[in-house]
C-alpha positions, 0 to 999 in steps of 0.5 A, a space after each residue: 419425443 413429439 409434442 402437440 401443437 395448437 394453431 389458430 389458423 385464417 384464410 381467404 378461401 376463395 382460391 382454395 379447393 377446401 381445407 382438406 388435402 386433394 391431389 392436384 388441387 391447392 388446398 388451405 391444408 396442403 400450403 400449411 402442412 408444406 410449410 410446417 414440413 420445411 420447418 420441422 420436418 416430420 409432422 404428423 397427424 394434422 388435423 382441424 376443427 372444421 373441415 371447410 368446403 371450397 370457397 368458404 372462409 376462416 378467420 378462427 380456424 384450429 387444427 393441431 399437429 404433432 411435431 418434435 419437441 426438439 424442433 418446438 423448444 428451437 422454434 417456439 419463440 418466432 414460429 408465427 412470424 416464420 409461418 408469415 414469411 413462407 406461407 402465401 397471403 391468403 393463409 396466416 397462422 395467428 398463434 401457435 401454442 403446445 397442448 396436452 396430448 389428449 387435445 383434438 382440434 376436432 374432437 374435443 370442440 365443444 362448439 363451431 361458430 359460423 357468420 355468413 354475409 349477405 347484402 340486399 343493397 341494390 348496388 350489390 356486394 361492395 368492392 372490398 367485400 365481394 369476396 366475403 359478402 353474398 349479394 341479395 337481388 331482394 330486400 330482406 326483412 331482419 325480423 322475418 329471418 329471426 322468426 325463420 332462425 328461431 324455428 331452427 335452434 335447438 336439438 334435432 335431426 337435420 337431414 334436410 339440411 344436409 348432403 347425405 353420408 353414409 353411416 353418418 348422423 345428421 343429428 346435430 344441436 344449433 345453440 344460436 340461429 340468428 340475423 342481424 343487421 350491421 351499421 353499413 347494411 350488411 345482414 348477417 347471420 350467426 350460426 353456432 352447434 357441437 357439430 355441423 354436417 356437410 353443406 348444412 349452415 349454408 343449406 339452414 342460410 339458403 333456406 332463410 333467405 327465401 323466408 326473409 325476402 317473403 318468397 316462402 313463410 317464416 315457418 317454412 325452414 323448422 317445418 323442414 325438420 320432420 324430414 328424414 332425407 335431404 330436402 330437394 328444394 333447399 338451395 345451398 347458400 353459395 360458399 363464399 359469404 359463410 366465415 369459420 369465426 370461434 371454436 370453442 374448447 373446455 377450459 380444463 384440460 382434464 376434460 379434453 379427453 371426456 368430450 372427444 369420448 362424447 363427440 365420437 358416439 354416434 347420436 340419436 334423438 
């Protein structure tokens, strides 16, 4: 008899190849499920929130996995601090909790939220930060890149925004696109949707950084918005300044399975 797990998962993605399993290549996925499989032996369909490209960071990552219940009642207690023992530093494992089986990390999500950093300092990224802060050559207007974020919130087809899929939709609903700036600097950006389509928050960042340093008008990014293919001239922000920050999920269990139902429809506006 298995049960399903829910894990709260943080990582420094500078020395990973992505979350996603590759063979030869050292991947956030492929340290945990090596961990788990010493613990519990058999472990099934591991899946995540948000499947984040190399380089990309996560300080509120989820994913689940179904492992047997035996093992669970033994481990339950001490697993967090047993994940800390065995898995490298770059990876942590924040809490771990049985859920319903109709839980899916990535299907049930009602919402991924997302900050990328970026500073304008003319001395660049600081030391400590360099690993998570993009270094601006160009001073950045805060109020330029909110009137650039505003024309991006909201319902619509993001193709210009994203590297093309096959059969996939690039149909996508931004509830929060915003900038600011904190006490030492540093501006960032928050992005939050239902979903995000490969390369698109940090293709919607590259674009409002050329709004924010008055290379392009404000209106240039939401105007992208009428393509229907991926527009050439977006720059993808580089991956080491954006962060996986929340997921969210219902508060009721009931309502798990109706929005994994709703998430895997294909949309259209």
């Amino acid at each position: 008899m298995s049960v399903r797990i829910r894990l709260d998962v943080s990582y420094d993605g500078t020395d990973f190849s992505g979350w996603a399993l590759q063979p030869g290549r050292r991947t956030v996925a492929g340290e945990l499920l090596a961990v788990l499989e010493r613990l519990f032996g058999s472990v099934t369909g591991l899946t995540v929130a948000g499947r984040t490209d190399a380089g990309v960071h996560a300080t509120g990552q989820v994913c689940h996995v179904d492992v047997a219940q035996v093992r669970w009642a033994a481990l339950e207690s001490a697993l967090v601090r047993k994940l800390a023992g065995l898995l490298p530093p770059d990876v942590r494992v924040l809490a771990a909790a049985a859920v319903p089986p109709e839980f899916d990390a990535r299907f049930s999500a009602l919402a991924r939220r997302y900050e990328y950093r970026v500073t304008d300092a003319p001395f660049g990224a600081e030391p400590l930060r360099r690993r998570d802060t993009l270094a601006w050559p160009r001073p950045l207007d805060l109020a330029l890149l909110n009137e650039a974020a505003a024309g991006l919130v909201g319902e619509h087809d993001f193709a210009a925004f994203c590297r093309r899929k096959e059969h996939a939709s690039t149909i996508r609903a931004v509830s929060r696109m915003e900038w600011r700036r904190d006490a030492d600097g540093t501006v960032v950006a928050t992005v939050a949707a239902d979903a995000f389509c490969w390369s698109m928050v940090r293709s919607l960042v590259g674009a409002q950084l050329v709004a924010g340093d008055g290379r392009r008008a404000a209106s240039w990014p939401g105007s992208l918005l009428t393509r229907t293919a991926r527009a050439d001239e977006v720059v993808v922000a580089p991956a080491h300044g954006l962060t996986l920050v929340e997921v969210t999920y219902p508060a009721d269990a009931a309502a798990l399975s109706a929005r994994a139902e709703l998430t895997r429809r294909r949309r259209d506006l």
